[in-house]
mmCIF file as gemmi writes it, N, C-alpha and C atoms, coordinates in Angstrom:
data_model
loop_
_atom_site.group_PDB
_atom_site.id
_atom_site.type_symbol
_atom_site.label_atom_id
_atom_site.label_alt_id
_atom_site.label_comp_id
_atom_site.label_asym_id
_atom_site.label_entity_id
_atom_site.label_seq_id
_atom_site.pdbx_PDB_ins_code
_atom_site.Cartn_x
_atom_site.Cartn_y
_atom_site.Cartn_z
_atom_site.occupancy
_atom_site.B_iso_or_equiv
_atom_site.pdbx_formal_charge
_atom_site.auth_seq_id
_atom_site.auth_asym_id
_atom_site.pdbx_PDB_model_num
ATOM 1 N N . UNK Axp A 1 ? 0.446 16.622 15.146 1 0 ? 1 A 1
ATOM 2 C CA . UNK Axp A 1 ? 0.952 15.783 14.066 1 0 ? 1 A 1
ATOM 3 C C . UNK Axp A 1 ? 1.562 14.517 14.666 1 0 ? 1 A 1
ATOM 4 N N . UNK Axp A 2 ? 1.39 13.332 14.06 1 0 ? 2 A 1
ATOM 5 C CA . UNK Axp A 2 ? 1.245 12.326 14.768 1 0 ? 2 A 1
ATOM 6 C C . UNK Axp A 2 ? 2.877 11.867 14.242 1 0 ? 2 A 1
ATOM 7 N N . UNK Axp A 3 ? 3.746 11.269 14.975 1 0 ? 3 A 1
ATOM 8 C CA . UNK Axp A 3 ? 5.186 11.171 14.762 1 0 ? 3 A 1
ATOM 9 C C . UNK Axp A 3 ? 5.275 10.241 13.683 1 0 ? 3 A 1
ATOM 10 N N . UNK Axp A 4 ? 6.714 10.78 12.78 1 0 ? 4 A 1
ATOM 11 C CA . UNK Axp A 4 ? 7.16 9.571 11.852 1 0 ? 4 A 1
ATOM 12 C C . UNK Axp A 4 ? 7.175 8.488 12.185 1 0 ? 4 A 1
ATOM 13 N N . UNK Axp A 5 ? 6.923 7.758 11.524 1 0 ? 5 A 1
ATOM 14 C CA . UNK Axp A 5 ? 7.12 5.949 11.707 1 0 ? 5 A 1
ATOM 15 C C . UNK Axp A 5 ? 8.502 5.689 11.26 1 0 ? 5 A 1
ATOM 16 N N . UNK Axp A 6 ? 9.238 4.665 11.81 1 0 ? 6 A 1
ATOM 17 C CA . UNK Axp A 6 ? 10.509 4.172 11.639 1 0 ? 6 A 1
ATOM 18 C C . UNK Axp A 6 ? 10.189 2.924 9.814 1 0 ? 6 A 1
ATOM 19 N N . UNK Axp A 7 ? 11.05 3.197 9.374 1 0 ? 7 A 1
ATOM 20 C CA . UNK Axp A 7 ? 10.397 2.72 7.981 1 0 ? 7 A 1
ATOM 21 C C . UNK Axp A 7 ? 10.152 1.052 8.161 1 0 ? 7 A 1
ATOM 22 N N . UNK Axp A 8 ? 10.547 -0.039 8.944 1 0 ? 8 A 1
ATOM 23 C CA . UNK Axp A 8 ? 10.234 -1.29 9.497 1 0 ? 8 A 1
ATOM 24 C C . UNK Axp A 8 ? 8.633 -1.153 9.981 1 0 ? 8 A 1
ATOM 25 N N . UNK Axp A 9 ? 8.012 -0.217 10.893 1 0 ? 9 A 1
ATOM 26 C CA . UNK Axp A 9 ? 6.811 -0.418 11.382 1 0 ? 9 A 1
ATOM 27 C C . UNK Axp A 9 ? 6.369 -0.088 10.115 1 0 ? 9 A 1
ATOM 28 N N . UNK Axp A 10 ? 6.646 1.216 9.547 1 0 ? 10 A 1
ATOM 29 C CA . UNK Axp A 10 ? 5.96 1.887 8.11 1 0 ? 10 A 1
ATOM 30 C C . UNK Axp A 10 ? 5.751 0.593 7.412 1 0 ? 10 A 1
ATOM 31 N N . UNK Axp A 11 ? 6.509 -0.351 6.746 1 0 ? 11 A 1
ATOM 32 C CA . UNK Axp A 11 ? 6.453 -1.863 5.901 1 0 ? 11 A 1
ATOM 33 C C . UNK Axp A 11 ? 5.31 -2.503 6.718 1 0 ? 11 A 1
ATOM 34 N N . UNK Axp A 12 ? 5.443 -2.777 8.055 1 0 ? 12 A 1
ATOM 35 C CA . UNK Axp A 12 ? 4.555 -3.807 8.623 1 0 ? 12 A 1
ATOM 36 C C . UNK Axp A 12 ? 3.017 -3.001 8.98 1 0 ? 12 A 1
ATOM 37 N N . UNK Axp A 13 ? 2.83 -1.896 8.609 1 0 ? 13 A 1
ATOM 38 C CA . UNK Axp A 13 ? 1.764 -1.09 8.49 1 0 ? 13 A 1
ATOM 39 C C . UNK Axp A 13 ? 0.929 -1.039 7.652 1 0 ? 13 A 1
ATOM 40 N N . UNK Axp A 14 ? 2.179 -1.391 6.17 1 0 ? 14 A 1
ATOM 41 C CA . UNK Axp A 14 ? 1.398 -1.073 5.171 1 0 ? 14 A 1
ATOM 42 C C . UNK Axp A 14 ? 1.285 -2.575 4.287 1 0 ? 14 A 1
ATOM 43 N N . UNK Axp A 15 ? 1.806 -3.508 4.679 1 0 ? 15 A 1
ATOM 44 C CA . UNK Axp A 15 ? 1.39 -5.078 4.525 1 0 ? 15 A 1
ATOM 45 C C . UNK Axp A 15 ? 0.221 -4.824 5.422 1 0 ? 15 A 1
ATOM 46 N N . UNK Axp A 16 ? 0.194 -5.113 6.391 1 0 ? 16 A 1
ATOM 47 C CA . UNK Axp A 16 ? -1.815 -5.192 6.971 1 0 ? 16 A 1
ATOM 48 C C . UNK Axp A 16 ? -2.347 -3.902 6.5 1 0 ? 16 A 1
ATOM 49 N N . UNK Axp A 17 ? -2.5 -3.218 5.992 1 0 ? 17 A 1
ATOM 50 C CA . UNK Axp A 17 ? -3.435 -2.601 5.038 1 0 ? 17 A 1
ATOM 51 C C . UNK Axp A 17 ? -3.694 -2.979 3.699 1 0 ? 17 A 1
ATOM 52 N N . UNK Axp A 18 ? -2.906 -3.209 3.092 1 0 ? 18 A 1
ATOM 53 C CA . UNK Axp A 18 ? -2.928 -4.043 1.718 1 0 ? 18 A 1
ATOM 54 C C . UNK Axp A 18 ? -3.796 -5.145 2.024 1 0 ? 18 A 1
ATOM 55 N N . UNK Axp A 19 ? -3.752 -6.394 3.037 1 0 ? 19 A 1
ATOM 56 C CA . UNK Axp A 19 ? -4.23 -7.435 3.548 1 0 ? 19 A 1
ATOM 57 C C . UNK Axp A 19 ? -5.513 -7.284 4.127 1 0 ? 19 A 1
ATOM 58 N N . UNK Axp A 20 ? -5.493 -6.547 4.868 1 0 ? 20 A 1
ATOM 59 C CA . UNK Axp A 20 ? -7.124 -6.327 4.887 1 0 ? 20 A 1
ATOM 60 C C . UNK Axp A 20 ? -7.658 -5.743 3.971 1 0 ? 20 A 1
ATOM 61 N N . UNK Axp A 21 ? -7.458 -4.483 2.789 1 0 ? 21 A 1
ATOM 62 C CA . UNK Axp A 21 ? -8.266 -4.52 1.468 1 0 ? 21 A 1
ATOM 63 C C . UNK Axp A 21 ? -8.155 -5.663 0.931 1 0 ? 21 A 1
ATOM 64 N N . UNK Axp A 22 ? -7.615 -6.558 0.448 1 0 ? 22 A 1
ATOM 65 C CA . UNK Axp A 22 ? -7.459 -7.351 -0.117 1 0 ? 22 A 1
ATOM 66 C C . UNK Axp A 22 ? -8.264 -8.622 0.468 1 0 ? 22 A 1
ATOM 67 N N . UNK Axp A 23 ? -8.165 -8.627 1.813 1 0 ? 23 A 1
ATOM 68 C CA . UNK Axp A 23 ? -9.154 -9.815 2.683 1 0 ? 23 A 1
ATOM 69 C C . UNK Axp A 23 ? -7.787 -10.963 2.476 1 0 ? 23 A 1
ATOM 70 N N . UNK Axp A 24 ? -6.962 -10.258 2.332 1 0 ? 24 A 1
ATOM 71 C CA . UNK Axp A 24 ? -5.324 -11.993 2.901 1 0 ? 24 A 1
ATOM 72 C C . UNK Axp A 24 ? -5.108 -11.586 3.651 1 0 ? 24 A 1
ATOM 73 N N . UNK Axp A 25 ? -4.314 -13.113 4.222 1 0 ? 25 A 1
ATOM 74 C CA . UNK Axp A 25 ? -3.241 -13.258 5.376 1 0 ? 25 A 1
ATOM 75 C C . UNK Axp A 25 ? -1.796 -12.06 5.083 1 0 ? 25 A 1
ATOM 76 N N . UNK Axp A 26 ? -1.956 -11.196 6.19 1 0 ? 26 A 1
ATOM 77 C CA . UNK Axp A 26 ? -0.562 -10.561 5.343 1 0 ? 26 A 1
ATOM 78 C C . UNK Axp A 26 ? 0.443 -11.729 5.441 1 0 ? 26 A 1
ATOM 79 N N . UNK Axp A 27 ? 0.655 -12.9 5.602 1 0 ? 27 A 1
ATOM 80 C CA . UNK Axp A 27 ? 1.905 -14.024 6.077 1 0 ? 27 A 1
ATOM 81 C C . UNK Axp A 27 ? 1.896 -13.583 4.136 1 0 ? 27 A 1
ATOM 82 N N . UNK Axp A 28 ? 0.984 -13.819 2.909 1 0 ? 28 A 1
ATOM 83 C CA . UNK Axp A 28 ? 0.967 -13.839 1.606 1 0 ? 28 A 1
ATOM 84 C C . UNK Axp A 28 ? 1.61 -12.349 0.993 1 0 ? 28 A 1
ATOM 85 N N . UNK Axp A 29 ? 1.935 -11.97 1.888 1 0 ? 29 A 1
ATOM 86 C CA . UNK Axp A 29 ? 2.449 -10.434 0.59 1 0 ? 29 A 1
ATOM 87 C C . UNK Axp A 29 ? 3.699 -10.465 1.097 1 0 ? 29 A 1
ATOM 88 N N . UNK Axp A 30 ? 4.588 -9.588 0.605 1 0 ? 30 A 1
ATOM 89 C CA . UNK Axp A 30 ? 5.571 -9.31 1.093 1 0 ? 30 A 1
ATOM 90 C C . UNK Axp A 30 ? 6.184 -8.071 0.202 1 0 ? 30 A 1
ATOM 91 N N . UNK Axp A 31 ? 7.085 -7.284 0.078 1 0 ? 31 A 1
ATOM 92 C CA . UNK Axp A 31 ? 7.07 -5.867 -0.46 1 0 ? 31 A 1
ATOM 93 C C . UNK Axp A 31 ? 7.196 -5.924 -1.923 1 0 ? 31 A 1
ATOM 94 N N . UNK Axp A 32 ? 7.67 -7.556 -2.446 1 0 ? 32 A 1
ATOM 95 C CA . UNK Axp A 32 ? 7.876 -7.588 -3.975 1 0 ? 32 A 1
ATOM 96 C C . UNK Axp A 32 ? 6.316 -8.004 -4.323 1 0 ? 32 A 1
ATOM 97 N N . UNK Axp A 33 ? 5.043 -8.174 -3.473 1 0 ? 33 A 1
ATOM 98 C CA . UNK Axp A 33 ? 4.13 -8.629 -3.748 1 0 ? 33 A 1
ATOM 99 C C . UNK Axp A 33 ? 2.873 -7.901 -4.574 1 0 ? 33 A 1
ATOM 100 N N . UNK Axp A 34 ? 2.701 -7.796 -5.933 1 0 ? 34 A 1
ATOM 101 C CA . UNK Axp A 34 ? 1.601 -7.12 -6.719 1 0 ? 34 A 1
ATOM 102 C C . UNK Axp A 34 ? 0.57 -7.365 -7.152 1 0 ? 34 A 1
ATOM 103 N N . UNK Axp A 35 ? -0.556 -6.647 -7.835 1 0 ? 35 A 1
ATOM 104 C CA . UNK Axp A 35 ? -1.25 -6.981 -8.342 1 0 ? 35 A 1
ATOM 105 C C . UNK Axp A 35 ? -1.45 -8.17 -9.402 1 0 ? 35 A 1
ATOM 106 N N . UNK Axp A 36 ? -0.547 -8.632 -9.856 1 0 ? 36 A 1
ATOM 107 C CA . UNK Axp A 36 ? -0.201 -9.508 -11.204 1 0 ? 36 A 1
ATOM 108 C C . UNK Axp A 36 ? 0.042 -11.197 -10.546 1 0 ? 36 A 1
ATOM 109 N N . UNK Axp A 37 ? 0.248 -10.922 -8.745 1 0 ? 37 A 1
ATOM 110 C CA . UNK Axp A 37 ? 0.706 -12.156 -7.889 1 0 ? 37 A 1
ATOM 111 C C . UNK Axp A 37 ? -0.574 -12.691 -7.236 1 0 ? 37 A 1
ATOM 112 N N . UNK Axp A 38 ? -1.411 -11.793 -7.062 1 0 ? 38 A 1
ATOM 113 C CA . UNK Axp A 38 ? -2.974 -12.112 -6.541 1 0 ? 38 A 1
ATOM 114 C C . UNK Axp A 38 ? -4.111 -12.191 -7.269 1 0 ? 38 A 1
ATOM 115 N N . UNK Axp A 39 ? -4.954 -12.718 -7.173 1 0 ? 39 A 1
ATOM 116 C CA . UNK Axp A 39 ? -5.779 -12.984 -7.887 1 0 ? 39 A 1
ATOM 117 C C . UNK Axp A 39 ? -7.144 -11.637 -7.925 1 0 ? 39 A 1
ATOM 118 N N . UNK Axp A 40 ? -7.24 -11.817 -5.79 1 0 ? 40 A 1
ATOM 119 C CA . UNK Axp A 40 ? -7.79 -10.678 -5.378 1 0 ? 40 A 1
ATOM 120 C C . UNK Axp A 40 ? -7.497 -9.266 -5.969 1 0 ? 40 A 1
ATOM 121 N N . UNK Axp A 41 ? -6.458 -9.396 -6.193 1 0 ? 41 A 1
ATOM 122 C CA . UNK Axp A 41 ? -5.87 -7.958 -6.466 1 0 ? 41 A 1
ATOM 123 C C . UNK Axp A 41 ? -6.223 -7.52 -7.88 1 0 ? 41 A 1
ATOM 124 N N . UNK Axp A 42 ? -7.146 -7.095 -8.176 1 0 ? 42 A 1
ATOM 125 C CA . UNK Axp A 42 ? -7.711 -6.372 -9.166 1 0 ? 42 A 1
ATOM 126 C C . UNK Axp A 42 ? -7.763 -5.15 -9.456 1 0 ? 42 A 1
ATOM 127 N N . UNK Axp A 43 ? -8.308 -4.558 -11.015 1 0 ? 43 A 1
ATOM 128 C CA . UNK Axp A 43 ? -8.138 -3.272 -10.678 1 0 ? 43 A 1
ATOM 129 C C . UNK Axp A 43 ? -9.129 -2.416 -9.886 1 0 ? 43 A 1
ATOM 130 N N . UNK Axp A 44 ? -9.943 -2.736 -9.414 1 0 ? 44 A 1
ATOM 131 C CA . UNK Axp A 44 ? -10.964 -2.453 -8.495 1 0 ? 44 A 1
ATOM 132 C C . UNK Axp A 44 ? -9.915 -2.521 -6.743 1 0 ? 44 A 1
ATOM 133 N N . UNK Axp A 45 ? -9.953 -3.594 -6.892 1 0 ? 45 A 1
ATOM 134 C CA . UNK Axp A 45 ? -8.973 -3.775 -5.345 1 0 ? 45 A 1
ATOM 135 C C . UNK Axp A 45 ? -7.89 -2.878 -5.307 1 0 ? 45 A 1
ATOM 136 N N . UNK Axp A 46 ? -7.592 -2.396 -6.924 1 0 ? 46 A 1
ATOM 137 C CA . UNK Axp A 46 ? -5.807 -1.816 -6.748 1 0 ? 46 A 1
ATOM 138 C C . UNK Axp A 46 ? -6.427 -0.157 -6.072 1 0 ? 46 A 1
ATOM 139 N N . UNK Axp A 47 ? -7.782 0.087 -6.857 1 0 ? 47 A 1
ATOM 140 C CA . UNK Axp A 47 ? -8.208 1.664 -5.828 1 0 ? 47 A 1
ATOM 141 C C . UNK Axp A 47 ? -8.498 1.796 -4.698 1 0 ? 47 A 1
ATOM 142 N N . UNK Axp A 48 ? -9.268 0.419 -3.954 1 0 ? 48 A 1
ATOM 143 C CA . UNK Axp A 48 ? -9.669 0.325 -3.076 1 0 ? 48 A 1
ATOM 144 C C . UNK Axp A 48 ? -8.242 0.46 -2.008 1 0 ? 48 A 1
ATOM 145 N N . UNK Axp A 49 ? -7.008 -0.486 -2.347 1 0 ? 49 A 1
ATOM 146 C CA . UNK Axp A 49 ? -5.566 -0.284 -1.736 1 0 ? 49 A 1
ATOM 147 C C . UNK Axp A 49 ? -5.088 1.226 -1.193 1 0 ? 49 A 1
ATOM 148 N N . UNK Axp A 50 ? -5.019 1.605 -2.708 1 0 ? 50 A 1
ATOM 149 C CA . UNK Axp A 50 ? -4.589 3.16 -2.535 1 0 ? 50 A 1
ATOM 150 C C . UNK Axp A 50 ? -5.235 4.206 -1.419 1 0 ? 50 A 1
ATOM 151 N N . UNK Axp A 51 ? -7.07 4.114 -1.809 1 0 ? 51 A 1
ATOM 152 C CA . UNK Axp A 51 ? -7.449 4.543 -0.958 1 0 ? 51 A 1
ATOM 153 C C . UNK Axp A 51 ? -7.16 3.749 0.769 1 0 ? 51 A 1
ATOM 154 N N . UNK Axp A 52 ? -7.322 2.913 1.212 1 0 ? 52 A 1
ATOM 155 C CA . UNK Axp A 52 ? -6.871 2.751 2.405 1 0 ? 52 A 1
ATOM 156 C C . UNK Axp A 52 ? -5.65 3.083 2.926 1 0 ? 52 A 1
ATOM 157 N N . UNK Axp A 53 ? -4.911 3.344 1.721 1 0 ? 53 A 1
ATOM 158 C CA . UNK Axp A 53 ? -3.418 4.004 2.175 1 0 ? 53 A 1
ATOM 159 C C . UNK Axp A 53 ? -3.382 5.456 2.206 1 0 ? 53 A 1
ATOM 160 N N . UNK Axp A 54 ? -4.39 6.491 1.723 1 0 ? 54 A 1
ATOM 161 C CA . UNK Axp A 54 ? -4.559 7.523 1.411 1 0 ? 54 A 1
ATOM 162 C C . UNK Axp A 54 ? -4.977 8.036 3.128 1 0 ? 54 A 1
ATOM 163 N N . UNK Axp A 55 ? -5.608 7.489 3.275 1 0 ? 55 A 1
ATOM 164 C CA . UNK Axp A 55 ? -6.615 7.433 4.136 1 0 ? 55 A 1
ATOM 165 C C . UNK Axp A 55 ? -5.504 7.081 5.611 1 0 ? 55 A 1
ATOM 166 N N . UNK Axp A 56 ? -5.024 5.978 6.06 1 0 ? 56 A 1
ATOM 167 C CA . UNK Axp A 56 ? -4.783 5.655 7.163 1 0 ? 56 A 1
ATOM 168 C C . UNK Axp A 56 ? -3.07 5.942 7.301 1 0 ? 56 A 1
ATOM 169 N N . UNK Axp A 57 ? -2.28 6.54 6.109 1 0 ? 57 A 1
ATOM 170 C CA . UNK Axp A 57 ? -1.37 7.201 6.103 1 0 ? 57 A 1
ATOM 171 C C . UNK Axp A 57 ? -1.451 9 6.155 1 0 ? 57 A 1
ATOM 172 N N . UNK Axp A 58 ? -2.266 9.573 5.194 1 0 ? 58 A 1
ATOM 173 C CA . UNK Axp A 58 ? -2.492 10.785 5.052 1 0 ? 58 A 1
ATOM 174 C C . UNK Axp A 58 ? -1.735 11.515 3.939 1 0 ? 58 A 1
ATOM 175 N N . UNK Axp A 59 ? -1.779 10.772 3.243 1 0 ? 59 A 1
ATOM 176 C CA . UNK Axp A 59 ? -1.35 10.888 1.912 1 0 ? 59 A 1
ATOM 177 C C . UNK Axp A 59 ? -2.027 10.667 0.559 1 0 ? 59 A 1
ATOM 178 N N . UNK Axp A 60 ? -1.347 11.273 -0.499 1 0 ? 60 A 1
ATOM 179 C CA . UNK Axp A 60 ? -2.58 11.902 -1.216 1 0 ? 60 A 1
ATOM 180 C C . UNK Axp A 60 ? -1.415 11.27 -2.507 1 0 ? 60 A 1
ATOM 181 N N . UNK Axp A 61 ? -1.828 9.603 -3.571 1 0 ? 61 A 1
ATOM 182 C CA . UNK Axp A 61 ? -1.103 9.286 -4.725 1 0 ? 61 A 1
ATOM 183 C C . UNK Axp A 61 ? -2.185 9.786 -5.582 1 0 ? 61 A 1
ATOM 184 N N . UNK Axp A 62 ? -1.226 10.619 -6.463 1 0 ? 62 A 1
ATOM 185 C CA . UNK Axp A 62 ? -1.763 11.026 -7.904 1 0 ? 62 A 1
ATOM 186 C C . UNK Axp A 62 ? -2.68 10.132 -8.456 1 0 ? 62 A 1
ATOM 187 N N . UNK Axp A 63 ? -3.621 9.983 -9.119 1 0 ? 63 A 1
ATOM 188 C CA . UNK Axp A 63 ? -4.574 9.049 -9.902 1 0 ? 63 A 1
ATOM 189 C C . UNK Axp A 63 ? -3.797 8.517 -10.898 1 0 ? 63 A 1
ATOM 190 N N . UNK Axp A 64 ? -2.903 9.931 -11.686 1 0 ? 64 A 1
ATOM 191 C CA . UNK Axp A 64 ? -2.192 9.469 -12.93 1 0 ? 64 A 1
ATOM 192 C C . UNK Axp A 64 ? -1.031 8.114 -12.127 1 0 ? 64 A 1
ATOM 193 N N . UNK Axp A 65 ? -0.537 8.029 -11.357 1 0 ? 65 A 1
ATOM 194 C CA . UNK Axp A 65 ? 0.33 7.437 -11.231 1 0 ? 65 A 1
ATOM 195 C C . UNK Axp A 65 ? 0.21 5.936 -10.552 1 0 ? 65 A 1
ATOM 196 N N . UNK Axp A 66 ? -1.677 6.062 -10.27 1 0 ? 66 A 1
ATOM 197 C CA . UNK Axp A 66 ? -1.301 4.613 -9.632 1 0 ? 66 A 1
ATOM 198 C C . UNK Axp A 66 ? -1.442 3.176 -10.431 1 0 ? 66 A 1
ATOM 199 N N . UNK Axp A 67 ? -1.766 3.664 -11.56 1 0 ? 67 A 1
ATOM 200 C CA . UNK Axp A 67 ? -1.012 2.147 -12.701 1 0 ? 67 A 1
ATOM 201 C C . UNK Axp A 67 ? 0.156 2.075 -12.678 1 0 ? 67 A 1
ATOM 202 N N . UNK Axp A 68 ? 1.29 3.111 -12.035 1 0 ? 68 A 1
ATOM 203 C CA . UNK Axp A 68 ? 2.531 2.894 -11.683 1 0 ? 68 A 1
ATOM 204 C C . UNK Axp A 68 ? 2.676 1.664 -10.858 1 0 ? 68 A 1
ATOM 205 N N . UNK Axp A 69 ? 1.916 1.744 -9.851 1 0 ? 69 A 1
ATOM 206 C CA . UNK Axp A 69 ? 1.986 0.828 -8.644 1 0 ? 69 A 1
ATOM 207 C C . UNK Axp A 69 ? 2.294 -0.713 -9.388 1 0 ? 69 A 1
ATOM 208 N N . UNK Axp A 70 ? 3.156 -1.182 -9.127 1 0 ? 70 A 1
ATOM 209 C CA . UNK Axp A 70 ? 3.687 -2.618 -9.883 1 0 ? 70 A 1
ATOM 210 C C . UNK Axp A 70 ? 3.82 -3.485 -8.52 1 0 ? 70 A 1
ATOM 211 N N . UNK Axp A 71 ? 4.485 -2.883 -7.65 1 0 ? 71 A 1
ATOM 212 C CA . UNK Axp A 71 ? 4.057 -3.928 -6.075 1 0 ? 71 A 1
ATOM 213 C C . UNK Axp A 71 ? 4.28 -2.961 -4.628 1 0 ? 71 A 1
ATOM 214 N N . UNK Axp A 72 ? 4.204 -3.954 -3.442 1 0 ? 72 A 1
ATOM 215 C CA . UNK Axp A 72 ? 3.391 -2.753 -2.227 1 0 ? 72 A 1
ATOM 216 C C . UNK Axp A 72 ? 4.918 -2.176 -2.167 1 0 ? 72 A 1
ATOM 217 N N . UNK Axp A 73 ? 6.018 -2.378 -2.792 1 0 ? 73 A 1
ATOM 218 C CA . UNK Axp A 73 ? 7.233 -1.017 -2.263 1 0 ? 73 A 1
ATOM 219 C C . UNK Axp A 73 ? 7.03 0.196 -2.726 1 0 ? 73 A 1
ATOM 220 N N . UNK Axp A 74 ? 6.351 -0.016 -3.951 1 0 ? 74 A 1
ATOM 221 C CA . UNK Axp A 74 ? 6.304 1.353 -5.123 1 0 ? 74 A 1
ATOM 222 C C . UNK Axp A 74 ? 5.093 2.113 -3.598 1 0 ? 74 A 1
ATOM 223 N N . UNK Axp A 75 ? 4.652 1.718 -3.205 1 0 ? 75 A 1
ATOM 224 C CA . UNK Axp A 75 ? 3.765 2.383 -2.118 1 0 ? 75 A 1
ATOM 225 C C . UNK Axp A 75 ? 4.773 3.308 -1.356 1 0 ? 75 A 1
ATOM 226 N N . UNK Axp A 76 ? 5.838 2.995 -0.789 1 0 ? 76 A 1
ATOM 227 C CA . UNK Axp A 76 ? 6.795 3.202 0.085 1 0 ? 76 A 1
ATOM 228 C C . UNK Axp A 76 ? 7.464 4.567 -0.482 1 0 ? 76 A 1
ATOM 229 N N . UNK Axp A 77 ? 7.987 4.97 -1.837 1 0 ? 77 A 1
ATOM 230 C CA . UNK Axp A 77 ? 8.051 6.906 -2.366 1 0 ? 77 A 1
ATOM 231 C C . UNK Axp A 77 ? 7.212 7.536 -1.677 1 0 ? 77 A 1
ATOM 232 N N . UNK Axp A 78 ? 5.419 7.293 -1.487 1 0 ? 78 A 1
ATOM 233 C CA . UNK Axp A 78 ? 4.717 8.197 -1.141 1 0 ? 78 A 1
ATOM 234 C C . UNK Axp A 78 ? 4.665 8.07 -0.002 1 0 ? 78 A 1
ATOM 235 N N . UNK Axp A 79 ? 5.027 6.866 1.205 1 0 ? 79 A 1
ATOM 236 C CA . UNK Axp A 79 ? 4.487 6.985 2.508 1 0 ? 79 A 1
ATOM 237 C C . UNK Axp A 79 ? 5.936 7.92 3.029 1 0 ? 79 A 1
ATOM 238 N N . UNK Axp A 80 ? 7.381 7.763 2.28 1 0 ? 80 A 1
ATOM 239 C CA . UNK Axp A 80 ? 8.925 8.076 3.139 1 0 ? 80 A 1
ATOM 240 C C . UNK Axp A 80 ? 8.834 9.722 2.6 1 0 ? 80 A 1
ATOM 241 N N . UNK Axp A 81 ? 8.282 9.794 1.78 1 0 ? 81 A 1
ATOM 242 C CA . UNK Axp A 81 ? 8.347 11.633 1.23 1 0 ? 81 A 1
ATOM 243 C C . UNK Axp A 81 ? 7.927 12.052 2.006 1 0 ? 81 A 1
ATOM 244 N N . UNK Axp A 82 ? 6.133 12.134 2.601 1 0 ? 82 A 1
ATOM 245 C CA . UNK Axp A 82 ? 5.955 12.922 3.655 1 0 ? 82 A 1
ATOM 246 C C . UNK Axp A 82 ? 6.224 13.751 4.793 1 0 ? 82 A 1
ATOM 247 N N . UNK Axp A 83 ? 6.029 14.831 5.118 1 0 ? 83 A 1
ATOM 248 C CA . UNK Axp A 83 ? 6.488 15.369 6.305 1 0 ? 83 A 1
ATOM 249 C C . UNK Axp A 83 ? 5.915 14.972 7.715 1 0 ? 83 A 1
């Protein structure tokens, strides 16, 4: 099992993942940054997000909940819960 991340790298982990689904500069997001602020960010892009976070975190967001997702902190419940 691969060690916790300190929640600073966890943020700067999960800005360049957002940024590369998305195809931005992460310099353009920042944790208040959402779907409603990008243009890219669609609802197509908003699954494509999740999944790359599903995926390169190891974590598993509910389907029901990811119209929750309002910007990349709401990401941050599911990456700090984990064991």
């Amino acid at each position: 099992m691969p060690p916790k991340l300190d929640r600073d790298t966890m943020v700067e982990k999960l800005i360049a993942i957002v940024a590369a689904a998305l195809r931005v500069p992460t310099s353009t997001l920042t944790l208040d940054t959402g779907p409603g602020d990008l243009q890219a960010w669609d609802s197509l892009a908003q699954i494509n997000v999740v999944s790359e976070i599903e995926a390169e975190f190891g974590v598993s967001i509910p389907i029901e909940q990811v119209g929750e997702i309002r910007q990349i902190r709401d990401f941050l419940r599911y990456l700090e819960n984990t064991p």
